[in-house]
Steps between C-alpha positions, in 0.01 A plus 500: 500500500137405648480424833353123561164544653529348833113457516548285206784318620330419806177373399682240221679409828169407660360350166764253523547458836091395434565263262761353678361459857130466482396357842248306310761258283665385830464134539360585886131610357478186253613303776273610748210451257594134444556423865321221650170667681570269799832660534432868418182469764805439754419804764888510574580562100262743513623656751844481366395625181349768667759606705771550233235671279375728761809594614669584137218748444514628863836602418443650178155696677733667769759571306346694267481774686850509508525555130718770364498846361113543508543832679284818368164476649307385152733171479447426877144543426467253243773266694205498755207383303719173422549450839117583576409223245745243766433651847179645509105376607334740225504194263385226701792402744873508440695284319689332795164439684337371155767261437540330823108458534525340156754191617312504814181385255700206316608442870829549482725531848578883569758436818575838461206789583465830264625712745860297546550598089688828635878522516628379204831364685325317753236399221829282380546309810159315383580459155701222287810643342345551133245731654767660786720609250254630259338678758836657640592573121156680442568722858845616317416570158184643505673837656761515247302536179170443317559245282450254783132673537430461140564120475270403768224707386543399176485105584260518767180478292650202309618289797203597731263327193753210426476405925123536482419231174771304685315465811139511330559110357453416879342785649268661202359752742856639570357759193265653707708603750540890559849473468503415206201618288497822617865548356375389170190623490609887602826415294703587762859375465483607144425799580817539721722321265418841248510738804867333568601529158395868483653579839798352413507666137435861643806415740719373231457839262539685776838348607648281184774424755254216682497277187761266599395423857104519390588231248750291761210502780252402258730181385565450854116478569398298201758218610418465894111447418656228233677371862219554709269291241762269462494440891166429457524237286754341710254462767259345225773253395571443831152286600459438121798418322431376148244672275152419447465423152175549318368232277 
């Protein structure tokens, strides 16, 4: 009898799990792209925004070098470079820095400076419940397995370009900022989405017996950033509650 290729198996995992959860269908990013510029200009939704978006990737930045079973010295090696492309000057500044000088520029409200984005439990005395819990659930899951890994590189390109057109129909020069283009223009999440996917596939041959908890961390994952988008359109119905409708 032929043993199911877990390699396989995973990936169709991930294919679905792509179909199904693209950041980019959530009614958050259509929303925010129809709000009211008077409203979105609002330096404390800004703020807000920022804050639950900042923190989210915070947690998934630190935590991934937590990730599992990346031991001999060539995986830890190319586990680096990803977290070079985060946490490193050589290309321009990291990605916290980028990002918070970005809302800064549509003037949004940062109440909390760059260097209080450390501990990720006392991160979630600041945060709304939606991003606390997604942020604790991201701390204890990212150890465990890499499926968790693999979703959020995999969906980062998308969402990162579905929250930049959504803020470009009131702030068109959000595309110029660093934080942005120079992810798209080096192609750097999608680059670590295939790096993940590799990583995760050269685990998964080696030990068949990670299948099941890769493929429950990377359901696990896929859902909370559902959550944590859903949160975000709470706050958006929350100042705005019926749709704008376009004639």
């Amino acid at each position: 009898m032929q043993t199911p290729n877990v390699e396989q198996i995973f990936q169709d995992v991930l294919d679905e799990l792509y179909q199904t959860h693209l950041p980019s269908k959530h009614p958050f990013f259509s929303r925010l792209a129809l709000l009211p510029p008077e409203q979105l200009r609002s330096p404390d939704l800004l703020g807000e925004i920022y804050l639950r978006y900042q923190a989210a990737c915070h947690a998934t930045r630190v935590m991934v070098y937590f990730i599992p079973h990346l031991n001999s010295p060539a995986l830890r090696e190319r586990k680096l470079r990803i977290i070079s492309d985060d946490d490193s000057w050589q290309n321009g500044g990291i990605h916290h820095y980028q990002l918070s000088q970005a809302f800064a520029n549509l003037g949004a409200k940062l109440t909390i400076p760059d260097e209080e984005f450390g501990s990720l439990d006392e991160l979630q005395k600041y945060l709304d419940p939606t991003t606390a819990n997604f942020v604790s659930l991201v701390q204890n899951i990212y150890p465990q397995s890499l499926g968790p890994f693999c979703v959020v590189e995999m969906f980062a390109h998308d969402w990162m370009q579905a929250l930049m057109n959504a803020l470009a129909h009131c702030f068109p020069f959000i595309k110029q900022e660093p934080y942005f283009t120079e992810c798209f223009d080096q192609g750097v999440e999608e680059r670590h989405a295939q790096e993940a996917i590799e990583l995760t596939s050269i685990i998964l041959n080696k030990l068949p017996q990670l299948l099941t908890p890769t493929i429950e961390g990377a359901n696990m994952m896929a859902m909370a950033l559902d959550q944590f988008w859903s949160g975000l359109d709470n706050l958006l119905q929350d100042i705005h509650p019926h749709p704008c409708i376009l004639l």
